[in-house]
N, C-alpha and C positions, 0 to 999 in steps of 0.2 A: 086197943092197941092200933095205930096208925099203920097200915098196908106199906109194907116199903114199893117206892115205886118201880122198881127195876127187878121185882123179883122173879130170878129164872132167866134175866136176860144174860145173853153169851156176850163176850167184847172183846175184840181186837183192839191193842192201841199200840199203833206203834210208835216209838218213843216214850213208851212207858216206863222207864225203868228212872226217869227226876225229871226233874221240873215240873210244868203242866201236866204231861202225859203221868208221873208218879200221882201227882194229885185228883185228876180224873180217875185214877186206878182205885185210890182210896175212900174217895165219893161215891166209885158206883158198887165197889164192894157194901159199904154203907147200907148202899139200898137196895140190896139183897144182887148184884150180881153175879155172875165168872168173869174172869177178867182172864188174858192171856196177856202177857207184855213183849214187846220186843224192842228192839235197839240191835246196836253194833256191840257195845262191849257184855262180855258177856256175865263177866264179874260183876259189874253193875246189877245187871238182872236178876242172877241168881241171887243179891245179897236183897235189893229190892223185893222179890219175890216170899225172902224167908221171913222179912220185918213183917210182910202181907198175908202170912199164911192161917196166920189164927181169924181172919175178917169173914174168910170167904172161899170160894173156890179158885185159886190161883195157879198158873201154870207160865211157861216162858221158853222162848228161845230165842236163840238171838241171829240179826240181819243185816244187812245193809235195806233199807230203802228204796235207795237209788239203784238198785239192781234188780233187776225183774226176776231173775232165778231166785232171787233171797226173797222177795216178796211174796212171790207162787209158795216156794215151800212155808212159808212163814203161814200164808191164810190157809195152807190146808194142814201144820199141825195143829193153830188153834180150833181150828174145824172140829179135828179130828178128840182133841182133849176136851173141847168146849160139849162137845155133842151138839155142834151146829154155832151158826155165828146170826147175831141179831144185830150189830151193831158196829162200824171201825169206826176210833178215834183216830186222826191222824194229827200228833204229836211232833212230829219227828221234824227238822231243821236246823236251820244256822244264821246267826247275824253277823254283819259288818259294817266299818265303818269306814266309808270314803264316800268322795263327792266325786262328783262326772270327771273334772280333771286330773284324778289322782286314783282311782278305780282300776286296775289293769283289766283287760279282757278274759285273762282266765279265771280273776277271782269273780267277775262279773257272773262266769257259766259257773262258777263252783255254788254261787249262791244261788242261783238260779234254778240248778239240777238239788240242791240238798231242800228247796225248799218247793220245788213244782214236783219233781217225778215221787216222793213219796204220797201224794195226794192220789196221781192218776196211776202207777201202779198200785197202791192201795186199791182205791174205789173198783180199776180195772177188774183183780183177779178178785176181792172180796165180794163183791156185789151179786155174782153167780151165788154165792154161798147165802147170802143175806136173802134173795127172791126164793133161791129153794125154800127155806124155813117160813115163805107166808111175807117176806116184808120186812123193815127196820129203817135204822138211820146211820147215816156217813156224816162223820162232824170233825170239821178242819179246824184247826187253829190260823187264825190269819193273826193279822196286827193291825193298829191304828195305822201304823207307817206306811199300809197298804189304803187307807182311807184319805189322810191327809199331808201337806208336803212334812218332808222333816230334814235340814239340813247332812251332808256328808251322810246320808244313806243310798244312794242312786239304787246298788243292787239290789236290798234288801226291800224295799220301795216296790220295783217291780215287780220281784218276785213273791210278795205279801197282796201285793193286788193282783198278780197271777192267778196266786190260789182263789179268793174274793171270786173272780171271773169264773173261774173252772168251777167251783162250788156251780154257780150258776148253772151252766152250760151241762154239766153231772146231773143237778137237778131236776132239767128240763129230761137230758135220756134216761131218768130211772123212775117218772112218776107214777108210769103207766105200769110202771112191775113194783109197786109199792115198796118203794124205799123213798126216805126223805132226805136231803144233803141239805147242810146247810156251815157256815161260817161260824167263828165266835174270833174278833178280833180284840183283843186287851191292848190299852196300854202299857206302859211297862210296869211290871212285877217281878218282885226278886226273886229271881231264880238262877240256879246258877249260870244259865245260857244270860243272861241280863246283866250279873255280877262277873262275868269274863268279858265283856263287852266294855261295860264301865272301868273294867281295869286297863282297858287300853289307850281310852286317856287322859289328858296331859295331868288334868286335877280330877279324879274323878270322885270327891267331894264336894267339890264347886258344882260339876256334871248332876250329881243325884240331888243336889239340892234346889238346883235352879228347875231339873226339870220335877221335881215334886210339886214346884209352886206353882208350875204349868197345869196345874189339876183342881178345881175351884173345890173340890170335895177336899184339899187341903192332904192329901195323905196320897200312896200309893197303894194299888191292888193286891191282895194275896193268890195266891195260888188258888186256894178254896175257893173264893167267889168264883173264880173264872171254872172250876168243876161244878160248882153248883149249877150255873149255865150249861153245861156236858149232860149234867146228868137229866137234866127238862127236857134236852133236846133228843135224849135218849129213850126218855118216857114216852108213855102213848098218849101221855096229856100234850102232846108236841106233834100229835096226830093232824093238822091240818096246816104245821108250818114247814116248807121250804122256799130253798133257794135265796136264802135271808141272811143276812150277813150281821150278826148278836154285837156291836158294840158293847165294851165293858171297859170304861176308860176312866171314870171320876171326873165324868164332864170335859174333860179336855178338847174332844173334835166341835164342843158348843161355846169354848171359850176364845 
């Protein structure tokens, strides 16, 4: 029988509760995790939580991100249910669609704040917890959008190569207390943060077809793939990678 890779490892993800952060939850229960989830709504989590309960060690509560008080308590009830933390996914964000002329300045800081400050209060208050237990790894979700241009995204743009940079700059202050940071940017995958996005606009038939051809692998990404990166990077077989930013696009930033 095949050793799961992640057996015994603890995990914060916040934005656990759909999208990516649901699918990393389910991946690394898979291979033998705990998982703890958090989010804002809390009914999400809990219904999330009970689909998860037969996989593995599972627990939840719920936060804002962007609030350092909800963060703090957040890493030390998983702490406290996990029996220690080996690992945060940070899941958690928001997209948008406008271009530099049509962008207002507050939704600029709203994406901005929904998609930088759970990265660094994540890593911030988690990272004490991760060096006590000996070491682990910090894995952010970034995006292509943060790698290469992509029309009427201005904020989501910046703030997806925000995180890219801070992954770096995390990396460089946690190598010496052994923890590993590093990126996974995807292009798009349907999720519901992707399928609310596309709903906005005009055709967004036209929208998901034109950009699927945008992908020389001819298809779009699942959820899965993009955990199955989560969880290597979670592994100790990922013991000599940081500071790297995991492209998962179907060719797109090569075409």
């Amino acid at each position: 029988m095949t050793a799961r890779r992640l057996e015994g490892k603890r995990v914060l993800i916040l934005g656990g509760g759909t999208g990516l952060g649901r699918a990393c939850a389910e991946a690394m229960l898979a291979e033998g995790a705990g998982v703890f989830l958090s989010g804002r709504r809390a009914g999400m989590l809990a219904q999330a939580a009970a689909a998860l309960a037969g996989r593995g060690p599972v627990a939840h509560g719920a936060g804002d991100a962007t609030r350092e008080d909800d963060v703090r308590r957040v890493v030390e009830a998983a702490d406290v249910a996990l029996g220690g933390l080996d690992t945060l996914v940070v899941s958690a964000g928001l997209s948008a669609v406008g271009s530099i002329l049509d962008t207002t300045l507050e939704d600029f800081r709203r994406v901005s704040d929904a998609n930088l400050l759970p990265l660094f209060l994540g890593a911030k208050h988690a990272a004490p917890h991760i060096i006590a237990t000996g070491g682990g790894a910090i894995i952010a979700i970034a995006s292509t959008t943060g790698v290469v241009a992509m029309r009427e995204r201005v904020a989501y743009a910046a703030a997806k190569a925000g995180v890219i940079g801070m992954v770096r700059a995390i990396a460089l202050d946690l190598a010496d207390r052994g923890v590993r940071v590093n990126a996974i940017s995807p292009s798009l995958v349907m999720t519901d943060l992707a399928r609310a996005v596309l709903a906005r606009e005009k055709d967004p038939e036209a929208v998901l077809a034109r950009r699927t051809a945008q992908h020389p692998l001819g298809r779009l990404g699942t959820p899965e793939e993009v955990a199955e990166v989560a969880v290597y990077l979670a592994s100790d077989r990922a013991g000599w990678t940081t500071g790297q930013n995991f492209v998962i696009d179907g060719g797109l930033t090569i075409a």
